[in-house]
matplotlib code that plots the C-alpha trace (Angstrom):
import matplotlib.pyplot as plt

x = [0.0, 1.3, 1.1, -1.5, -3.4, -3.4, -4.4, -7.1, -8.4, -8.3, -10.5, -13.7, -12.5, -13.7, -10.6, -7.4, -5.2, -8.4, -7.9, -4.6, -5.0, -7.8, -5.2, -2.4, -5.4, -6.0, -2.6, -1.6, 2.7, 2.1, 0.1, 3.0, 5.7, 6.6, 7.7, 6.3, 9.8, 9.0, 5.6, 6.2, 9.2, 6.7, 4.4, 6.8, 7.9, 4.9, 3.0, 4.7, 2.0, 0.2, 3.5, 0.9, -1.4, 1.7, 3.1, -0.4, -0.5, 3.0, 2.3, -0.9, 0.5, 3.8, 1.9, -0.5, 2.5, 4.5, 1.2, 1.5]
y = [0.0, 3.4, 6.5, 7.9, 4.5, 4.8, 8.2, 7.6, 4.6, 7.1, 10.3, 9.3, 8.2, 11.2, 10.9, 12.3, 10.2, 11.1, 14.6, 14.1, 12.7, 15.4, 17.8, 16.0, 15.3, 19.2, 20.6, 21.7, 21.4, 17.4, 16.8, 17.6, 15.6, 12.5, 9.6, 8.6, 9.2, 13.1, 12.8, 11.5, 14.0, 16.6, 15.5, 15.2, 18.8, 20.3, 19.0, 20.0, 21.1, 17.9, 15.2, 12.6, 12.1, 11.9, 9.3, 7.3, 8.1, 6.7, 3.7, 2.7, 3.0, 1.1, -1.6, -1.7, -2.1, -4.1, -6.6, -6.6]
z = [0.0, -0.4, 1.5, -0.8, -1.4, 3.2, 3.2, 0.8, 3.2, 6.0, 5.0, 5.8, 9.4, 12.4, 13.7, 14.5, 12.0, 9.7, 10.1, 8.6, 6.3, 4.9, 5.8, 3.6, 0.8, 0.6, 0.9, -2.5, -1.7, -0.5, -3.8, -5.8, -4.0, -5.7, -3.2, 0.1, 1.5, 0.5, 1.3, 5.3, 5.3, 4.6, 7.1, 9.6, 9.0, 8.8, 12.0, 14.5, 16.9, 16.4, 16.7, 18.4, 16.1, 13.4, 15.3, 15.3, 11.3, 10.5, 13.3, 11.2, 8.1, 8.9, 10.3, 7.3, 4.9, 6.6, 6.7, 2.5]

ax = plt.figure().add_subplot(projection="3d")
ax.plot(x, y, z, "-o")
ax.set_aspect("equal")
plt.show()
């Protein structure tokens, strides 16, 4: 699964990671990244005030992937 296949499973979810992911579907600078390394470097960056529900984002897709 990639990043955007996991963030695409996420968006109807009222949750934190959920909120994310709508956050990372709307954001025009993560649309035009090209990798999921970028795109999780991005994310990392760019929540900063929210480093939690990152965490729980990266832990759920990590596990999801590494389930494949």
């Amino acid at each position: 699964m990639t990043l955007l296949q996991f963030i695409d499973s996420k968006l109807d979810e009222e949750t934190p990671v959920g909120d994310l992911a709508n956050d990372a579907k709307k954001d025009s600078k993560f649309q035009t990244l090209k990798n999921d390394k970028d795109r999780l470097e991005y994310l990392s960056e760019s929540t900063h005030a929210i480093r939690e529900v990152y965490k729980d984002f990266l832990k759920e897709f990590k596990l999801i992937k590494d389930n494949e």
